[in-house]
N, C-alpha and C positions, 0 to 999 in steps of 0.2 A: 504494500500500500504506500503510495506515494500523495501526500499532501503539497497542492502548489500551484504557481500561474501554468496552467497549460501551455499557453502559449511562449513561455520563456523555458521549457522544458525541453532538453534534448530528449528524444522518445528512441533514440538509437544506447542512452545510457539508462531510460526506464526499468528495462528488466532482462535478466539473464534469458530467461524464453524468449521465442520467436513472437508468440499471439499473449496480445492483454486485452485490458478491457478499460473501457472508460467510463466513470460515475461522477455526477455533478448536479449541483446547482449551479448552471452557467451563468455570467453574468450578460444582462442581455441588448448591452452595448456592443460585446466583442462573439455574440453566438455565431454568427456565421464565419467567423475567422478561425474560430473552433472546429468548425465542421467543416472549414478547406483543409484544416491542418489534421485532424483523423482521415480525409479522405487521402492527404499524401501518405498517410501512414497505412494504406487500405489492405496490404498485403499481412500487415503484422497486427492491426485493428479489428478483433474479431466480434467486438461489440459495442455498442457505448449506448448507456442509456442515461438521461439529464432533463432537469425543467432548461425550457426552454421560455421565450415569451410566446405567449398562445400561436400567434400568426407566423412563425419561422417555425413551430414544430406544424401547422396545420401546410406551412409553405413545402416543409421537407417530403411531407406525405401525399400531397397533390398531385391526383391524376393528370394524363396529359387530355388537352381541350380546357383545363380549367382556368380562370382567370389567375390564380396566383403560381401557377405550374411556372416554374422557372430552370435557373443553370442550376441551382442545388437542388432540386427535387430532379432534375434529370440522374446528375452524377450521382448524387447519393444512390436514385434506385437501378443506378444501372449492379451495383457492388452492394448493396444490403437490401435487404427489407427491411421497411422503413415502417411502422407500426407506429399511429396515432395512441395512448394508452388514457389519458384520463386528463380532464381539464383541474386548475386548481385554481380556486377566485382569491383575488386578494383580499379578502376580509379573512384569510388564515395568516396573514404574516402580522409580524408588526416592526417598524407601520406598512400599515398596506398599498401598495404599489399602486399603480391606476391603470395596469392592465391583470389581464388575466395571465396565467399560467399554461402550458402543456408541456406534459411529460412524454417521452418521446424515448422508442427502442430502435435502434439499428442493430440489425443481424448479418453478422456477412455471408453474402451469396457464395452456396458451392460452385454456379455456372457462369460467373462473372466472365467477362472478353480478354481473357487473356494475350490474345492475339493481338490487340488494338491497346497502342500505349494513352496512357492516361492524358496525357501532357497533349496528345491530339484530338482526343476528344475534349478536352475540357475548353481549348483552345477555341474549336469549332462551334461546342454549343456557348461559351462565352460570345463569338461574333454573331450567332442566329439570333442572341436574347439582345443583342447590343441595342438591335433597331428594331422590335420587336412586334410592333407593328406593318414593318413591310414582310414582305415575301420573301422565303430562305433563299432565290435568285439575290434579289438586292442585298440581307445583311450578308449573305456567305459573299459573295463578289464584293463587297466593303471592304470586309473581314482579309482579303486578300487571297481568298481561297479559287481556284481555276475549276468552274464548274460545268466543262463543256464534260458532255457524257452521262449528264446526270441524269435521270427520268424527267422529264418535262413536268408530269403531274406534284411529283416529289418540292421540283422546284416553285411551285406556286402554292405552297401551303406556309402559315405563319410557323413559327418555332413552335409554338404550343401548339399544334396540329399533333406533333411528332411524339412517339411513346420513346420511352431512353431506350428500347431497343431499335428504333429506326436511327435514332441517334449515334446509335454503334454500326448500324448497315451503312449511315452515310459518311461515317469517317471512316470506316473501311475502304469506301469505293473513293475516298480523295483522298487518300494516302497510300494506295497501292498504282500510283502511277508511274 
């Protein structure tokens, strides 16, 4: 058990074993910084479960087509199951916050894309969410990405059309070129 800023924690000097686990009350200024920094650590991160602020654990768990589906609900469910667990209102703390709470499980996927490095996908769905409103034609061609060859229909859908397994099919097919 290690007490401490996660984020100031080298996780290569965490623990003698290969897989840990991460438990928290995150603070929820820095929770998505938390959850880029478990996801670099995806290989040796085999769970983390933490209050969140209600809307980042309801954002991490968001299907795709929904309005708050994003780059960490993509990345996260491409490598965990991502499981909504239980709201907690602020009239349990003291003092109490002025938002609500969720508590939130990551599990890491057995069938994760091993084949497709991280740093490319993250890379790809960071420029589809960049302009998020246009067409994955416009933010991917922003984004600097060469999308000739691409399915035409593929290319006329917003990011959040896309489920994080198309996600992985289309960084597949622009980086095996």
């Amino acid at each position: 058990v290690r007490l401490g800023d996660f984020l100031r924690t080298p996780l290569d000097d965490l623990t003698a074993s290969d897989a840990f686990v991460v438990a928290g009350n995150f603070p929820y200024n820095i929770s998505s910084q938390i959850l880029f920094k478990f996801l670099d650590w995806k290989d040796r991160g085999c769970e983390l479960v933490g209050m969140f602020q209600k809307e980042v654990a309801e954002r991490v768990c968001a299907p795709h087509g929904s309005k708050t589906y994003g780059i960490l609900s993509v990345l996260i469910q491409v490598y965990y199951e991502a499981e909504y667990l239980f709201t907690v209102p602020p009239h349990v703390f003291t003092p109490p916050p002025k938002v609500h709470s969720g508590v939130l499980r990551l599990t890491r996927r057995s069938d994760w894309p091993s084949d497709v490095a991280y740093t490319d996908l993250k890379r790809l769905t960071k420029a589809a969410f960049n302009q998020r409103r246009k067409t994955l034609r416009n933010s991917l061609r922003a984004g600097g990405f060469a999308i000739d060859g691409i399915d035409e229909a593929t290319l006329k859908l917003r990011p959040e059309q896309l489920s994080p397994e198309a996600f992985v099919e289309l960084t597949r097919q622009l980086t095996r070129r």
